[in-house]
C-alpha positions in Angstrom: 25.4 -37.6 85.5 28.9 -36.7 86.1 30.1 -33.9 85.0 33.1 -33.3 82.1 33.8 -29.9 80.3 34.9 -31.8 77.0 32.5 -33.5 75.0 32.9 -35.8 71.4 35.4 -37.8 70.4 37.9 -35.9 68.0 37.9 -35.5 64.5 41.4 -36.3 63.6 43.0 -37.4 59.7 42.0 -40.9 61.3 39.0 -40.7 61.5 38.6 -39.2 57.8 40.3 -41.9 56.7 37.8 -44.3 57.5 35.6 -42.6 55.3 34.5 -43.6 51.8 35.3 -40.1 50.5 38.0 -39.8 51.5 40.3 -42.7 51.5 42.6 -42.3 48.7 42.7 -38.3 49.6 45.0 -36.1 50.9 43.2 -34.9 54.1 44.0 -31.2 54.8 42.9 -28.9 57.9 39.5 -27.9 55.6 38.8 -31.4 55.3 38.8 -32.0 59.0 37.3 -28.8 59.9 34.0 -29.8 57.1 33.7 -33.3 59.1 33.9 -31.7 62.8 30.7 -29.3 61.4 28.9 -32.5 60.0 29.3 -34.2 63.0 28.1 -31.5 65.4 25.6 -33.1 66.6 26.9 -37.0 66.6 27.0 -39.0 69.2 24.9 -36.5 71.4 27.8 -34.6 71.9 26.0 -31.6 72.1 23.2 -33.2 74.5 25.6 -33.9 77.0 27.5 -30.7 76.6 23.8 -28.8 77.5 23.5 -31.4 80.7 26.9 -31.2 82.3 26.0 -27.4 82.2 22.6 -28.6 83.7 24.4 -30.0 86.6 26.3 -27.2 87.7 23.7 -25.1 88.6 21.9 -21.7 87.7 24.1 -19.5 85.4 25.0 -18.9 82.2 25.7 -22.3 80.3 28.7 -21.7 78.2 29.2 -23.9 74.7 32.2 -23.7 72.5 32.5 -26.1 69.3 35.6 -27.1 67.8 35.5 -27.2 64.2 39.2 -25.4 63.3 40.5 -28.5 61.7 43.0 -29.1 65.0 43.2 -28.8 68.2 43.0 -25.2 70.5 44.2 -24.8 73.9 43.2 -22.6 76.5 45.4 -19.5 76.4 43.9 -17.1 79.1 40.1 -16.0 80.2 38.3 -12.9 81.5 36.7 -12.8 84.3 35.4 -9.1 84.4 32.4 -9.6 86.5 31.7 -13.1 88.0 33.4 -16.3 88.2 33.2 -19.9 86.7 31.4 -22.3 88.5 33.1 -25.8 90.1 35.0 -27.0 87.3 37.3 -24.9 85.3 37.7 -23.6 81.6 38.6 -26.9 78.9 41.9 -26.6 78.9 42.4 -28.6 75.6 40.0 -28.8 72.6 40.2 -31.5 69.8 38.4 -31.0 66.6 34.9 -31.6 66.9 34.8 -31.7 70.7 32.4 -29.6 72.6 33.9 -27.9 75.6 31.6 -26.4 78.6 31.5 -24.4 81.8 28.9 -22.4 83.5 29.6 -18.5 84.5 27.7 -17.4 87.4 27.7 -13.6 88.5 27.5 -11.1 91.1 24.4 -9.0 91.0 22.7 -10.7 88.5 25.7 -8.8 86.0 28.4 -10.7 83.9 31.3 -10.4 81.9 34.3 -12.7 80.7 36.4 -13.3 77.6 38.2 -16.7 76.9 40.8 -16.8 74.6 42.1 -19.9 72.9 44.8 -20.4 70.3 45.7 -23.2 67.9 47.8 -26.0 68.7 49.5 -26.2 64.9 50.5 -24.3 62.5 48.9 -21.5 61.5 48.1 -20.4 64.4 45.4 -17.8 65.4 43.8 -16.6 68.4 40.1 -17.4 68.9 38.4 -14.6 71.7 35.3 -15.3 72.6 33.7 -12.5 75.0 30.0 -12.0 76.2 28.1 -9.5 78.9 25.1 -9.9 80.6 22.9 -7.5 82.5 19.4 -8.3 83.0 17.2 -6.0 81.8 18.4 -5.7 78.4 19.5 -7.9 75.9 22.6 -9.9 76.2 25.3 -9.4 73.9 28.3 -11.5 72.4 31.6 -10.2 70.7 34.5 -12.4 69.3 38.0 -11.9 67.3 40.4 -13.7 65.0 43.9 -12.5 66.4 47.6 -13.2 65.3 49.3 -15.9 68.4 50.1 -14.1 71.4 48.4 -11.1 71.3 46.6 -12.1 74.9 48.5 -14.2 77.3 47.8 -14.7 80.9 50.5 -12.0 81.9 48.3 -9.9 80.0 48.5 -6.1 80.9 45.5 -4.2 82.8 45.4 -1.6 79.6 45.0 -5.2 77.3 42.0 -6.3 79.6 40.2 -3.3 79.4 40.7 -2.6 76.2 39.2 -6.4 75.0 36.5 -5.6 77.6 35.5 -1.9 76.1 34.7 -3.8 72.7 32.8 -6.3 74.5 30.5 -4.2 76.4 30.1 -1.4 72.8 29.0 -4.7 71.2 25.4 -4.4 70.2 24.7 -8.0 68.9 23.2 -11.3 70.7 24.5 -13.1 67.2 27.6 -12.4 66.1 29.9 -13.4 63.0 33.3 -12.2 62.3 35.4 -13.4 59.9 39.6 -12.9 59.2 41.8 -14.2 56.7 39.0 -17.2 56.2 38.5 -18.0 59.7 35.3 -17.7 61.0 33.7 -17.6 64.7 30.1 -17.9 64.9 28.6 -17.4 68.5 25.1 -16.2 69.9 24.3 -15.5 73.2 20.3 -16.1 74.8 18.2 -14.3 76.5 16.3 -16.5 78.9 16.6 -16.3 82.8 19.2 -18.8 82.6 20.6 -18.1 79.2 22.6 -20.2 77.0 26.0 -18.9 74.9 26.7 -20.9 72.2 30.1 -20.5 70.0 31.4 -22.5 66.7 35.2 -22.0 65.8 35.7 -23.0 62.3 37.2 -22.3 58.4 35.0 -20.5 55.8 36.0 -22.7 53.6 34.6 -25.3 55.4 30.8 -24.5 55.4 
């Protein structure tokens, strides 16, 4: 299988629509954001998300879902401790479109953030952060921030600041919520452990 690190076709205002429901209606970001989490699972978009992880080899196996209502690109990432593996972070995320990427580390210890911010208005910055150290369990952190907080010019005191909170994090599920955005994300504790990350709008679930 060859390997992509975007996964589903999007979830646009086209593709609502098409649909019964909601053919006569004005289709806002909620609207597209409440199909992209129906359709999680369609096509076998997640499936092949898990296997194009599978082909990279022995890491952790990264999952970020796509269910803002519009599209995210990549901003900046992270890489405390370790380094992505072959291919490099999605760049560009449609509505309910998977992207993937495997993190391997050094010493059997990891760390990264990835941030990623809205393409359209209103715009918000979606952090995603996780740390492994075998041994003990792995934990996840994430934040809802206003646009450009993080950049890739990003100072050394902003990077270790975002990586403090990740490592005083205490959860392997964790939910945050701001202004009625929501990030849902969990992070498994396997040899080979899976984290797992869904972007969406309360008022979408």
């Amino acid at each position: 299988m060859a390997y992509s690190n975007v996964h589903g076709t999007p979830v646009t205002g086209a593709t609502l629509k098409g649909m019964t429901e909601y053919h006569d209606k004005e289709i806002k970001a909620v609207d597209r954001a409440r199909v992209a989490l129906e359709m999680k699972n369609a096509e076998g978009k997640d499936s092949d998300a898990r296997r194009s992880n599978d082909t990279i080899g022995k890491g952790v196996s990264c999952l970020i879902y796509n269910a803002t209502g519009g599209p995210l690109k990549l901003v900046t990432a992270f890489q405390y401790t370790g380094w992505v593996e072959a291919f490099p972070y999605p760049s560009l995320l449609q509505n309910g479109q998977y992207g993937s990427f495997v993190f391997l580390n050094t010493s059997d210890a990891s760390s990264m953030a990835v941030v990623y911010e809205d393409t359209q208005d209103p715009k918000r910055q979606w952090v995603l952060g996780w740390r492994r150290i075998p041994g003990t369990f792995n934990k996840c952190y994430a934040e809802i921030r206003e646009p450009g907080h993080y950049s890739r010019g990003s100072s050394d005191s902003v990077r270790r600041s975002l990586q403090l909170l990740i490592d005083s994090s205490d959860d392997d599920i964790h939910e945050i919520e701001n202004n009625g955005n929501m990030i849902l994300s969990s992070f498994g504790n396997a040899p080979f452990p899976v984290y797992e990350a869904i972007l969406t709008i309360k008022a979408a679930l």
